[in-house]
C-alpha positions in Angstrom: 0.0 0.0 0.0 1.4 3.6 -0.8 2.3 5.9 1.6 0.0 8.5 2.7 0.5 11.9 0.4 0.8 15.4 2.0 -1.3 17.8 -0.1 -1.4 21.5 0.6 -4.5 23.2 -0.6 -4.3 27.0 -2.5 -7.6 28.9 -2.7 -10.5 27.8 0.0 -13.4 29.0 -2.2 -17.0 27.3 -2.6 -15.7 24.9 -4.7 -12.5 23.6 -2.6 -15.4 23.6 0.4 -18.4 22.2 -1.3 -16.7 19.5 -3.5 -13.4 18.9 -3.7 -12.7 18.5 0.5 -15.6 16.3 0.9 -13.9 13.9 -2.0 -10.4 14.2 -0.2 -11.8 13.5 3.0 -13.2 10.2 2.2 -9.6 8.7 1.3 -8.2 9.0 4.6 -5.7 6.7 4.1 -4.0 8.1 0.6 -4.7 11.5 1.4 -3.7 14.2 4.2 -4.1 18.4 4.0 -1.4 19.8 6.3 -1.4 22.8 5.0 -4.5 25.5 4.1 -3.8 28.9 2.0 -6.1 31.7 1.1 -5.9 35.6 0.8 -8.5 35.7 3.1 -6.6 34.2 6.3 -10.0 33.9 8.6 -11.4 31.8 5.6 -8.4 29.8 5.5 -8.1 29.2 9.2 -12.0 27.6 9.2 -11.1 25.5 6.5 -7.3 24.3 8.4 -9.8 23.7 11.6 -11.9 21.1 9.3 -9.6 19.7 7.3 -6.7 19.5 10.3 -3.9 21.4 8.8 -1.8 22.3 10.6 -0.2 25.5 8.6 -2.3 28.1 7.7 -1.0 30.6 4.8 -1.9 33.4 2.5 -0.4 32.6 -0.5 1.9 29.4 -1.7 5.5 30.8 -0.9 4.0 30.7 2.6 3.1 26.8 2.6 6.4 26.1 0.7 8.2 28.0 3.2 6.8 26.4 6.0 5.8 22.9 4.7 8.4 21.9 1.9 10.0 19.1 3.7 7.1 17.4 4.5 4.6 18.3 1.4 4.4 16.0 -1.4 1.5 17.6 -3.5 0.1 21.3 -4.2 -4.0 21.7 -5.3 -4.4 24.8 -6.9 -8.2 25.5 -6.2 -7.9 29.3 -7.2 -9.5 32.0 -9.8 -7.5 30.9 -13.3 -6.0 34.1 -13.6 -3.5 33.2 -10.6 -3.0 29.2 -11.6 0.6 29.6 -13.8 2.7 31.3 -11.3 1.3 29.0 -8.2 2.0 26.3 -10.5 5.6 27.0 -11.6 5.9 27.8 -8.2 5.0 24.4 -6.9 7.0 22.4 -9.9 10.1 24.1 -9.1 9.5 23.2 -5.8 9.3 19.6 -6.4 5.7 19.2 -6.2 3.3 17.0 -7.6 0.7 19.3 -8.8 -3.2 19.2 -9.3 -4.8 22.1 -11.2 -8.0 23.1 -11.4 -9.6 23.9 -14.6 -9.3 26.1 -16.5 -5.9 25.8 -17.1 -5.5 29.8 -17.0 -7.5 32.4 -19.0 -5.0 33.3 -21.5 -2.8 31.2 -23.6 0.5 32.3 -23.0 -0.2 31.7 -19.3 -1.2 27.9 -20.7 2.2 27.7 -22.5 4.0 28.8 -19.3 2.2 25.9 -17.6 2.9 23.4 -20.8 6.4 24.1 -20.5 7.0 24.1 -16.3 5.1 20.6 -16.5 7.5 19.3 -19.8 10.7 20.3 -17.9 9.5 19.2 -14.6 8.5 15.6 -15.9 9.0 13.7 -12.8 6.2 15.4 -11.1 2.9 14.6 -11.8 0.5 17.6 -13.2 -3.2 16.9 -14.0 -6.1 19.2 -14.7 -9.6 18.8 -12.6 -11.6 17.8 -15.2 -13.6 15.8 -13.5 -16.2 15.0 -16.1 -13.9 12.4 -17.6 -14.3 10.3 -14.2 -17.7 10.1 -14.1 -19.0 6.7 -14.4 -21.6 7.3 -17.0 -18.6 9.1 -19.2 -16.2 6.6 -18.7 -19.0 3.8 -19.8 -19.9 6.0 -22.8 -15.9 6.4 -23.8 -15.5 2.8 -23.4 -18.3 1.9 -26.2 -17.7 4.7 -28.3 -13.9 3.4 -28.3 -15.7 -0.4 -29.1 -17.5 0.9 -32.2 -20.7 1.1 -30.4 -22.1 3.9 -32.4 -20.3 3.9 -35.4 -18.8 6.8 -36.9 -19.7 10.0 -34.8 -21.9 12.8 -36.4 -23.2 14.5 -33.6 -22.6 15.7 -30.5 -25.2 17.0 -28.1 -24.2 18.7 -24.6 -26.3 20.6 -22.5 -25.6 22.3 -18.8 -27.9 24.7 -16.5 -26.9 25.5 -13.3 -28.3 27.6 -10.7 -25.4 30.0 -10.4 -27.8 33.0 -11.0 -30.0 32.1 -7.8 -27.2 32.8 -5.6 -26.6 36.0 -3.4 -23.2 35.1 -2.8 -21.5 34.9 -6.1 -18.1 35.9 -6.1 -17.1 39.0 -8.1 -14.6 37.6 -10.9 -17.1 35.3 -11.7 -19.0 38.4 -12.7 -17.0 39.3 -15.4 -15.5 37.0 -18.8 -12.0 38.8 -18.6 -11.6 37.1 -14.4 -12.8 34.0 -15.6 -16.6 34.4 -15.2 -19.7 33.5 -17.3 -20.1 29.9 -18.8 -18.3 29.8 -21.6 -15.0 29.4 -18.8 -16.5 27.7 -16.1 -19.4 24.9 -17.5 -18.2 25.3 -21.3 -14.4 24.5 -20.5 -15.8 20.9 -19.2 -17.4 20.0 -21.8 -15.4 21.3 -24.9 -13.1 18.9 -22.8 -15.6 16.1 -23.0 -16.1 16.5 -26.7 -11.9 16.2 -27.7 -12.0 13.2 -24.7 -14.8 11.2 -26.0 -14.1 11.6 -29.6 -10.3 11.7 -29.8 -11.1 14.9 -32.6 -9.8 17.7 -32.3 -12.3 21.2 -32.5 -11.7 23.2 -35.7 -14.2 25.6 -35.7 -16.8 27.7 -32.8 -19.4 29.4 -33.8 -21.2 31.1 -30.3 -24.4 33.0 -29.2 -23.8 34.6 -25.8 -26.6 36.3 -23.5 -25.6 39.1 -21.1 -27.1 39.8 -17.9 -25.6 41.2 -14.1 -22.7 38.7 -15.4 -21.1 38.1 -18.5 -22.2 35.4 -20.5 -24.7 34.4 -18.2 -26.2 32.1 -21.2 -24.4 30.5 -24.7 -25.2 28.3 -27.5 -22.2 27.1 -28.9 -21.5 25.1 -32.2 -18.5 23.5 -32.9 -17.2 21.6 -35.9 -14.6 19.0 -35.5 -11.6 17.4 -37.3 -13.9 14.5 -39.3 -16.8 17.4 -40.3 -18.9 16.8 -37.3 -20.7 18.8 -35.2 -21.5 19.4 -31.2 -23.9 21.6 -30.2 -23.3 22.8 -26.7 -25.9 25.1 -24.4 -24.9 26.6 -21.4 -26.6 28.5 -18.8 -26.5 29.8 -15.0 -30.5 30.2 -14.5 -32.6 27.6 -13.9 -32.3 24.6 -12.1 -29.2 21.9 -12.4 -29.3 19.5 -15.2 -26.4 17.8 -17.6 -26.8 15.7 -20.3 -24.2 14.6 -23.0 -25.4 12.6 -26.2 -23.0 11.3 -29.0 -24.9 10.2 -32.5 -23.1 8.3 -35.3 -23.8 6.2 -37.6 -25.1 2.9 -36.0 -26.7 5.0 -33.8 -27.1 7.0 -30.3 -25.6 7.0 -27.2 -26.1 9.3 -24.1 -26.9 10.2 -20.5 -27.9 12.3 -17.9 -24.8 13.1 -15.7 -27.8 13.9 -12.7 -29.5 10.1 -13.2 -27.5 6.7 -12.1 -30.3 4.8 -14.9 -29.6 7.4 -17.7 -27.2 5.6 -20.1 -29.0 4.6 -23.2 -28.0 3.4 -26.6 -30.4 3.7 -29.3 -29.5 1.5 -32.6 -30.5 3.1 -35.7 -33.9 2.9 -36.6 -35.4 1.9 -33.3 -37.3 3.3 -29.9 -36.5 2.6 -26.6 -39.7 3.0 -24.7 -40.8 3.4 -21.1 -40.8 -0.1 -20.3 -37.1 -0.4 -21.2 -36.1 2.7 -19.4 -37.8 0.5 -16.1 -35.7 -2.5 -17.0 -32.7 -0.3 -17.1 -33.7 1.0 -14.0 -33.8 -2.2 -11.9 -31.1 -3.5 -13.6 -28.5 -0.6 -12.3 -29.5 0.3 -9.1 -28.1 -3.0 -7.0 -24.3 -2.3 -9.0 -24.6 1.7 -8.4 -26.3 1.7 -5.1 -22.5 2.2 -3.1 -22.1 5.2 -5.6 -25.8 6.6 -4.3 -24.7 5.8 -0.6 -21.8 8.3 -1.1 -23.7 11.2 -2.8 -24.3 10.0 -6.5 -22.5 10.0 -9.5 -21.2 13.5 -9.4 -20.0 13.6 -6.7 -18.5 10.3 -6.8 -16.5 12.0 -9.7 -14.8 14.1 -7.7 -13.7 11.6 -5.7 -12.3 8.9 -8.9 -10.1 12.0 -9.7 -8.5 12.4 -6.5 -8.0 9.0 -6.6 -6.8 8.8 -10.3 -4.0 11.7 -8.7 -3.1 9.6 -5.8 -2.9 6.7 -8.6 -0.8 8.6 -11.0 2.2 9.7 -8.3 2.3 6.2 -7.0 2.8 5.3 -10.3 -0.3 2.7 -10.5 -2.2 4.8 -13.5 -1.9 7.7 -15.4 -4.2 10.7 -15.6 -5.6 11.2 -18.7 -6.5 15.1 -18.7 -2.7 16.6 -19.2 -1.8 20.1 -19.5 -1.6 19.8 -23.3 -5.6 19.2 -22.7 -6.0 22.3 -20.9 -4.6 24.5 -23.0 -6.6 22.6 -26.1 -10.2 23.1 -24.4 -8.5 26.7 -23.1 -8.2 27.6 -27.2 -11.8 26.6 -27.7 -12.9 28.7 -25.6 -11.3 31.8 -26.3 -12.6 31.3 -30.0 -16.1 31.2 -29.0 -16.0 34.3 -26.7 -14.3 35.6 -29.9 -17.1 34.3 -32.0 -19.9 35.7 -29.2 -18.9 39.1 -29.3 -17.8 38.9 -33.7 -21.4 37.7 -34.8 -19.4 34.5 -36.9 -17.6 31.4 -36.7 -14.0 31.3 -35.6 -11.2 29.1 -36.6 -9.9 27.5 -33.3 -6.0 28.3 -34.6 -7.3 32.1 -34.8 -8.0 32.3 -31.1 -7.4 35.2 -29.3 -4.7 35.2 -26.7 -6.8 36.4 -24.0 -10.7 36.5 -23.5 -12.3 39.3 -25.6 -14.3 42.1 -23.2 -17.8 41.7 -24.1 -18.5 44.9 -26.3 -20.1 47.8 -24.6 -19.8 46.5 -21.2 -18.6 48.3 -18.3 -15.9 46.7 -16.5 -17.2 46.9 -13.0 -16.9 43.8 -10.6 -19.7 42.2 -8.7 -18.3 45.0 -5.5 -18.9 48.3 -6.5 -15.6 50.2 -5.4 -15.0 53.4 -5.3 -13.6 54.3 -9.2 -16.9 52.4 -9.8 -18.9 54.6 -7.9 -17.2 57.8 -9.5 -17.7 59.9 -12.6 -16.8 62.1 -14.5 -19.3 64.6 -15.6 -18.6 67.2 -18.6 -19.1 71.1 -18.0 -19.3 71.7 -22.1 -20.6 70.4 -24.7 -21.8 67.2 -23.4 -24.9 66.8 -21.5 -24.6 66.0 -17.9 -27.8 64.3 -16.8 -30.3 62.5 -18.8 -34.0 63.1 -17.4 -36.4 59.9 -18.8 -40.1 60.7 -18.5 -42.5 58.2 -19.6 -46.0 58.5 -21.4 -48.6 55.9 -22.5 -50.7 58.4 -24.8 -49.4 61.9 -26.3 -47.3 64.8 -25.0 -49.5 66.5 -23.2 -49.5 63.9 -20.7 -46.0 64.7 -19.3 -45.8 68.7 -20.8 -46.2 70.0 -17.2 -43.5 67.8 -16.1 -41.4 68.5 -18.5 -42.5 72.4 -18.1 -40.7 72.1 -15.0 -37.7 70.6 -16.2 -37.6 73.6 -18.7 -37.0 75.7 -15.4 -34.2 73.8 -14.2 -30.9 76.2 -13.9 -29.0 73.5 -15.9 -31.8 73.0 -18.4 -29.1 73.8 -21.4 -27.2 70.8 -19.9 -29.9 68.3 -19.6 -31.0 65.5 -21.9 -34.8 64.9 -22.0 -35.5 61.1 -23.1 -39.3 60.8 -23.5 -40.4 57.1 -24.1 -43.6 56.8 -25.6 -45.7 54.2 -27.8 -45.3 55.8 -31.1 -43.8 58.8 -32.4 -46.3 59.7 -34.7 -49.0 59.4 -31.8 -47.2 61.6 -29.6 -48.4 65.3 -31.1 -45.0 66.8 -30.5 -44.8 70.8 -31.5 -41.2 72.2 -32.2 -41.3 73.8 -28.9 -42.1 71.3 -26.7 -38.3 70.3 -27.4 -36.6 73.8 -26.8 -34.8 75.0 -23.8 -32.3 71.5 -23.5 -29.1 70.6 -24.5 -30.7 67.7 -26.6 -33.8 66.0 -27.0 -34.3 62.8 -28.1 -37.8 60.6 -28.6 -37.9 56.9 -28.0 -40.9 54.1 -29.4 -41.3 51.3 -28.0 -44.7 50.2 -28.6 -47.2 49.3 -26.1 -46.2 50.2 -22.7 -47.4 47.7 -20.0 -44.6 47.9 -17.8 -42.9 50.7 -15.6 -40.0 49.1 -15.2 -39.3 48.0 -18.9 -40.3 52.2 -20.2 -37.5 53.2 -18.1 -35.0 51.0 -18.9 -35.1 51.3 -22.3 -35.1 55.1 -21.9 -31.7 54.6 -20.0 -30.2 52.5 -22.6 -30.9 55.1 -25.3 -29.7 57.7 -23.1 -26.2 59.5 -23.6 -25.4 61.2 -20.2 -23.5 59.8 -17.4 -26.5 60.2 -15.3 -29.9 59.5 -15.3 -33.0 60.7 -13.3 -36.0 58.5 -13.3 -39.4 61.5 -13.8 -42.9 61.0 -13.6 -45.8 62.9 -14.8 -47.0 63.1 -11.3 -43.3 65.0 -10.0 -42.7 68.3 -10.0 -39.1 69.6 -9.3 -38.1 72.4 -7.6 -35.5 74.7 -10.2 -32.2 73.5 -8.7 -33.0 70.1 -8.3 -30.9 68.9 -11.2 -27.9 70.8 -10.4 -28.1 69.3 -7.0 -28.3 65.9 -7.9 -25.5 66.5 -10.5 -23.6 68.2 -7.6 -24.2 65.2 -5.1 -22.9 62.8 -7.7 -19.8 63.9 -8.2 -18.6 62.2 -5.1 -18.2 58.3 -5.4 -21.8 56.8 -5.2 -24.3 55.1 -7.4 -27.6 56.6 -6.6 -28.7 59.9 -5.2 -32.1 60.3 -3.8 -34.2 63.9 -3.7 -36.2 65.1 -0.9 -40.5 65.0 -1.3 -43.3 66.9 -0.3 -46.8 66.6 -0.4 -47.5 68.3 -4.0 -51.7 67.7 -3.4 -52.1 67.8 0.5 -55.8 68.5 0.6 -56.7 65.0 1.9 -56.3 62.0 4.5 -55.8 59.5 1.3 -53.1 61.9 0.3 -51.0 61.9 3.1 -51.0 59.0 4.0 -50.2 57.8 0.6 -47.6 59.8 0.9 -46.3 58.4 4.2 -45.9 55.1 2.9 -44.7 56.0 -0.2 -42.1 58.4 0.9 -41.9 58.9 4.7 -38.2 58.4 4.9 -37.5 61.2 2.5 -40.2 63.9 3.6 -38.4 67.0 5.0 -36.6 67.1 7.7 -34.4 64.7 6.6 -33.2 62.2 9.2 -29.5 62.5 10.4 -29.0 58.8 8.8 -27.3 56.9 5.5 -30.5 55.9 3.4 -31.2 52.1 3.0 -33.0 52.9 -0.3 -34.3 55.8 -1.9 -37.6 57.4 -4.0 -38.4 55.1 -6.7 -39.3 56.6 -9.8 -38.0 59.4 -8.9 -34.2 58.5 -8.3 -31.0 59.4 -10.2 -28.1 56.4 -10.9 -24.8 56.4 -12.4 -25.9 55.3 -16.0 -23.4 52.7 -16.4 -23.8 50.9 -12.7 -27.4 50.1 -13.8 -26.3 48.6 -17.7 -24.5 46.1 -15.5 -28.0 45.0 -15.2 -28.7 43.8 -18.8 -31.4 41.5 -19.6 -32.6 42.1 -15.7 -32.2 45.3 -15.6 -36.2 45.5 -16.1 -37.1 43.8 -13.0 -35.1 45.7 -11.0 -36.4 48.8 -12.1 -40.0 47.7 -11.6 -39.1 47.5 -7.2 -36.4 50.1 -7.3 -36.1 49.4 -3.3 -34.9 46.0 -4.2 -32.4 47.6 -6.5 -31.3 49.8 -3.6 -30.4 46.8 -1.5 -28.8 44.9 -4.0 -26.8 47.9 -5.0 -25.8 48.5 -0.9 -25.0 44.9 -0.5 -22.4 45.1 -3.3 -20.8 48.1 -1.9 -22.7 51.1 -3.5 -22.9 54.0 -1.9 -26.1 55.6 -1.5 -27.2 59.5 -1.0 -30.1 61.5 0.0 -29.7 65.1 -1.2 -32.2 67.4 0.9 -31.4 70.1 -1.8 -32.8 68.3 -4.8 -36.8 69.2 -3.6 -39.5 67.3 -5.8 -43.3 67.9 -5.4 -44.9 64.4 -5.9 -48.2 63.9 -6.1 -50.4 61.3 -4.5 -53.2 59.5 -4.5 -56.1 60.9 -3.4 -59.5 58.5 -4.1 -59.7 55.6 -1.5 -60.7 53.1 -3.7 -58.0 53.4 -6.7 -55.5 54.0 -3.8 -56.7 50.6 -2.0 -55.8 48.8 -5.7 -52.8 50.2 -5.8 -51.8 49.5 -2.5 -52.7 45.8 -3.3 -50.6 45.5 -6.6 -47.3 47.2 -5.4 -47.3 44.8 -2.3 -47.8 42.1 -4.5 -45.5 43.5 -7.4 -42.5 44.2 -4.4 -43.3 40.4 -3.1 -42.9 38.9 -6.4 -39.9 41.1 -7.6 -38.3 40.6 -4.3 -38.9 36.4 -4.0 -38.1 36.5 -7.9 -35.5 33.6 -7.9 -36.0 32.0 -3.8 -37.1 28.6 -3.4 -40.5 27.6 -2.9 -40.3 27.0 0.6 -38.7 30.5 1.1 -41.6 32.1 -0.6 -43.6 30.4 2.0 -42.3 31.5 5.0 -42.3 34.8 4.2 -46.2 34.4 2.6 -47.0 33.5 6.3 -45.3 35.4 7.8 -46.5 38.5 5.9 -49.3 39.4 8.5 -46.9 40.8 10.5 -46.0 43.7 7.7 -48.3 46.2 8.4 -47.3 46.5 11.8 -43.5 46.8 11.2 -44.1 49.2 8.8 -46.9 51.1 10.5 -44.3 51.6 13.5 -41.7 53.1 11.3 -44.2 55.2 9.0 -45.5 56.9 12.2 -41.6 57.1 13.2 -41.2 59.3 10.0 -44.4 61.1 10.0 -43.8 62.7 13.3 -41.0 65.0 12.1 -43.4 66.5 10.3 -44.0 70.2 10.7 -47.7 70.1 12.8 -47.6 66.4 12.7 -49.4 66.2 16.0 -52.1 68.2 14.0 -53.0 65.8 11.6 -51.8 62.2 12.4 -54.7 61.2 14.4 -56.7 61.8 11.2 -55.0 60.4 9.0 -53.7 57.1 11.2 -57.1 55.3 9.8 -55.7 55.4 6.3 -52.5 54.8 7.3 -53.7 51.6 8.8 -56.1 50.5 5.9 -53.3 51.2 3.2 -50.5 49.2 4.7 -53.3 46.2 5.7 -53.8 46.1 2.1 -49.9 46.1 1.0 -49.3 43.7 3.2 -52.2 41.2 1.8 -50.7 42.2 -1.8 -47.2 40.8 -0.4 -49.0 37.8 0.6 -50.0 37.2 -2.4 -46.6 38.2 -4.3 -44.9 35.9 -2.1 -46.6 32.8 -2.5 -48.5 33.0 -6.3 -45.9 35.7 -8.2 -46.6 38.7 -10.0 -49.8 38.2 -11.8 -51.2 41.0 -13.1 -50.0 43.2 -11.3 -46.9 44.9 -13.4 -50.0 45.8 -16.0 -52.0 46.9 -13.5 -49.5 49.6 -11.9 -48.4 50.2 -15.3 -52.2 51.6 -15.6 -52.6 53.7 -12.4 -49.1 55.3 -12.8 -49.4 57.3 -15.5 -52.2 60.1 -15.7 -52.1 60.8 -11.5 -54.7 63.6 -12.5 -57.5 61.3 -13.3 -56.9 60.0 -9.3 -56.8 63.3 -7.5 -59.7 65.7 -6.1 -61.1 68.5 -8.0 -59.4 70.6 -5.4 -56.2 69.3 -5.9 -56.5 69.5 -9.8 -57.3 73.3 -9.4 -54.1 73.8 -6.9 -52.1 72.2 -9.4 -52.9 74.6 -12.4 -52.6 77.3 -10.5 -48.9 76.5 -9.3 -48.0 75.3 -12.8 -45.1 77.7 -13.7 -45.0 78.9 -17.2 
């Protein structure tokens, strides 16, 4: 029997925790961790206390320095773009060395790897793809080395994960150029699988990439091989976890779920294998396989063969089959289909690039907003400085008072107005309605039916570093947007503006305004904001494109996009100079429906990717609601000037109003979104229709020209 190996363990991320230490700690006897490193020393001294190491480390040169003697193995478990100099590190060293995959993210880091492993030949280097040990791969190699299939034609992969559902993803995995986004971390294994099972080499990558928060967050990938076949790979980090693999040829097909023990099936040519089979297959697997299920199932049980396979190929009893040479092969691939995502056409494999391509027109912001991220640089000239985007569902005269007041602004000849609307030619624009800005631009998008989705495409077509979210409700005060511009030129990503009561002739007003706004009504409280006036809110343009495809939603519950933005490390300001007039809701019964549908819209955007039983809990729990809420909307309301005037009247409302959010979060929580999106969509445009004669008459009368 071989001697125990010493391994010492670089990078203690998810991964190292969630699946490769529960491999190494089933082989006891061949394996040992002595020594733990990690930049983040707390992390690394949890993971020593599990494991038993007894060195803890920040970087390799620490373990070496400490450990050499007695250490007969590095793992490099780290982000790819640190793996070549650990590795030469741990070579020259005299270490046997196991890499995760990738290999690296750019291909001169790959040859540096190539070459340390050729001149260091009596140490052992193999690459973690761990695929190739899985037993249902290793049983599909095996026939499709016998013949099984005949000639191959086809190749079929497919891989979702849940990635996306996270909350604590790391940042490089944000971003394609650290070694994020599938086409590097799912893709890389099975570009792997399709050179492993075929023994052809990949000539040709044709990609489709999708965008989101992350980079490449979705791909569909076609590659052509050595022999004129074809795989078609898709990729994606939404949805829940599924793998297959599928090899056709010319006798027939052959593949499997990597997720099901009873998956392998073989199809001849020509024939069906029905559901009766599939429960034959069933039986006749699950008494050889059942060890595998006692230790976790097939997947993880791969993780485990390739620890093994290691410990194999040092002792000398096997050899690894995943080399370096394969790394930097599936590493080329790659790289030609981030080069084919972002050039619209195939890519020759040998045309590669050297490095992953940035994705065109993204911002190259981590998943931490730090402080350059937070900053920007506003012209004083020529250029525009802040983009105001006003939404209307009919014509122009449904948003000219707003934009009246924008007119009056005392940077009005630096402001961009962005107007969404259905249709230009509906929208009864006069050549005047455009004057007094620095530009003015129109954008159609059809049938509006959702808040969220107006605004963001006004702030993809607009051209200033910031943008301010308007209503045709809001009425700013004349140096509102010279204070908000002020406020963000200091690093943050959203600035909020003080409110007041623009129609405070009733009960139904206030207290819509209390619990629309209360932590923003003058005075301001002496503490940072958690989140900030929807709809009425100015952001760092390019901080919210890091959204893509979900930058929608988030705009639908812009509290929810405050508290994502805080938890990354966004700064957020209230600026009591930048004074808005918004006006509220006034008639109890359209108020009570929209009380109901922005619970249930928040609940629903909020609980948007939980599990079910999470949705639950808080659908139960969501009686309790209006009572946290009532206690801190009377917290805010008694700062108000004569507040002990008029909250005994208007506490009824108050009550009713959150009692009917908090049914509408109910509801959000446990059933979704319904129809609700449409139906704020609806009651937010048009506040006129929903206010008092009174207040219609007050309104004209302040109107300024």
């Amino acid at each position: 029997m071989s001697p125990c190996l010493n391994l010492g363990i670089i990078g203690c991320g998810r991964v190292t925790e969630m699946h490769h230490w529960p491999a190494i700690s089933g082989l006891s006897g061949q394996l040992r961790v002595v020594a733990v490193a990690d930049p983040d020393e707390s992390k690394a001294g949890k993971l020593a206390s599990v494991m038993g190491a007894s060195c803890i480390a920040t970087d390799v040169s620490g373990i070496l320095r400490e450990t050499r003697e007695r250490l007969d193995a590095i793992a490099v478990l780290t982000p790819p773009s640190e793996h070549a100099d650990i590795v030469e590190m741990a070579l020259d060293a005299g270490k046997h060395v196991f890499l995760e995959k990738p290999i690296s993210l750019t291909l001169s880091d790959a040859d540096r790897i190539v070459t340390a492993t050729a001149k260091h030949a009596a140490q052992v280097l193999v690459v973690g793809f761990q695929l190739r040990q899985h037993r249902l791969i290793r049983e599909i190699a095996k026939l499709v080395r016998e013949g099984m299939i005949g000639e191959v034609r086809l190749i079929r992969t497919f891989w979702t994960c849940s990635l996306r559902g996270r909350l604590d993803i790391p940042s490089w995995r944000n971003r394609r150029i650290t070694g994020g986004g599938v086409l590097t971390e799912l893709a890389v294994h099975h570009f792997d699988l399709v050179r492993h099972l075929t023994g052809l080499e990949v000539t040709e990558a044709l990609a489709v990439s999708e965008h989101g928060e992350g980079d490449d967050e979705a791909a569909s990938v076609t590659l052509r091989l050595s022999n004129g076949a074809i795989a078609a790979c898709v990729f994606t980090e939404h949805g829940g976890d599924a793998q297959e693999v599928e090899l056709i040829g010319s006798r027939g097909r052959l593949g499997c779920s990597l997720y099901r023990f009873d998956s392998l099936v073989f199809t001849p040519t020509g024939c069906v294998n029905g559901r009766a089979w599939q429960w034959t297959q069933t039986m006749k697997e699950f008494p050889r396989v059942l060890p595998v299920l006692r230790r976790g199932g097939d997947l993880v049980e791969s993780y485990r063969q390739e620890w093994l396979a290691f410990c194999d190929a040092i002792s000398g009893r096997g050899l690894w089959n995943a080399t370096a040479e394969d790394g930097r092969e599936a590493l080329r691939v790659v790289l030609a289909s981030q080069a084919s995502a972002n050039l619209g056409r195939s890519v020759p494999v040998s045309m590669a690039p050297p490095a992953p391509p940035k994705v065109p027109g993204r911002v190259e912001y981590s998943g931490n907003l730090d402080r350059e991220a937070q900053s920007v640089e506003v012209a004083r000239s020529s250029a525009s400085e802040i983009s105001a985007i006003i939404v209307t569902r009919r014509d122009f005269g449904a948003i000219r008072r707003t934009v009246g007041y924008l007119r009056q602004q005392t940077i009005s000849t630096r402001m961009e107005i962005v107007v969404v609307c259905p249709s230009l030619g509906e929208l009864g624009l006069t050549p005047s309605d455009s004057e007094g800005f620095h530009e003015f631009q129109v954008v159609e998008i059809g049938t509006i039916t959702s808040i969220g989705s107006a605004n963001a495409a006004g702030v993809r077509a607009a051209k200033s570093p910031i943008v301010v979210l308007c209503e045709d409700h809001a009425f700013p005060d004349q140096s509102w947007a010279e204070e908000l511009v002020r406020a963000h030129r200091v690093p943050c990503v959203v600035v909020g503006p003080a409110v007041y009561n623009a129609n405070p002739g009733t009960m139904v007003s206030w207290a819509d305004c209390l619990i629309g706004y209360g932590p923003w009504l003058q005075p301001i409280p002496a503490m940072p904001p958690t989140h900030l006036p929807g709809h009425n809110s100015s952001y760092k343009r390019a901080i919210l494109l890091m959204y893509g495809s979900r930058l929608e939603a988030m705009l639908e519950a812009e509290t929810i996009l405050h508290w994502d933005l805080s938890r990354r490390g966004g700064q957020l300001v209230l600026e009591p100079r930048a004074r808005l007039a918004h006006t509220n809701f006034a008639l109890w019964g359209m108020w009570t429906r929209v009380q109901f549908h922005a619970g249930r819209m928040f609940g629903a955007t909020r609980a948007g990717s939980w599990p079910r039983w999470k949705r639950w809990i808080y659908a139960l729990a969501s009686p309790l609601i209006p009572m946290v809420r009532l206690s801190r909307t009377w917290t805010h309301a008694r700062r108000l000037n004569e507040a002990h005037h008029f909250l005994p009247k208007v506490l009824p409302a108050l009550v009713w109003g959150l009692l009917i959010d908090g049914l509408g979060q109910m509801v959000g929580y446990s059933l979704g979104v319904g129809l609700s999106r449409e139906k704020l969509c609806e009651y937010e445009f048009e506040r006129v229709r929903y206010i008092t004669e009174q207040d219609r008459s007050a309104l004209e009368k302040s109107d300024k020209p």
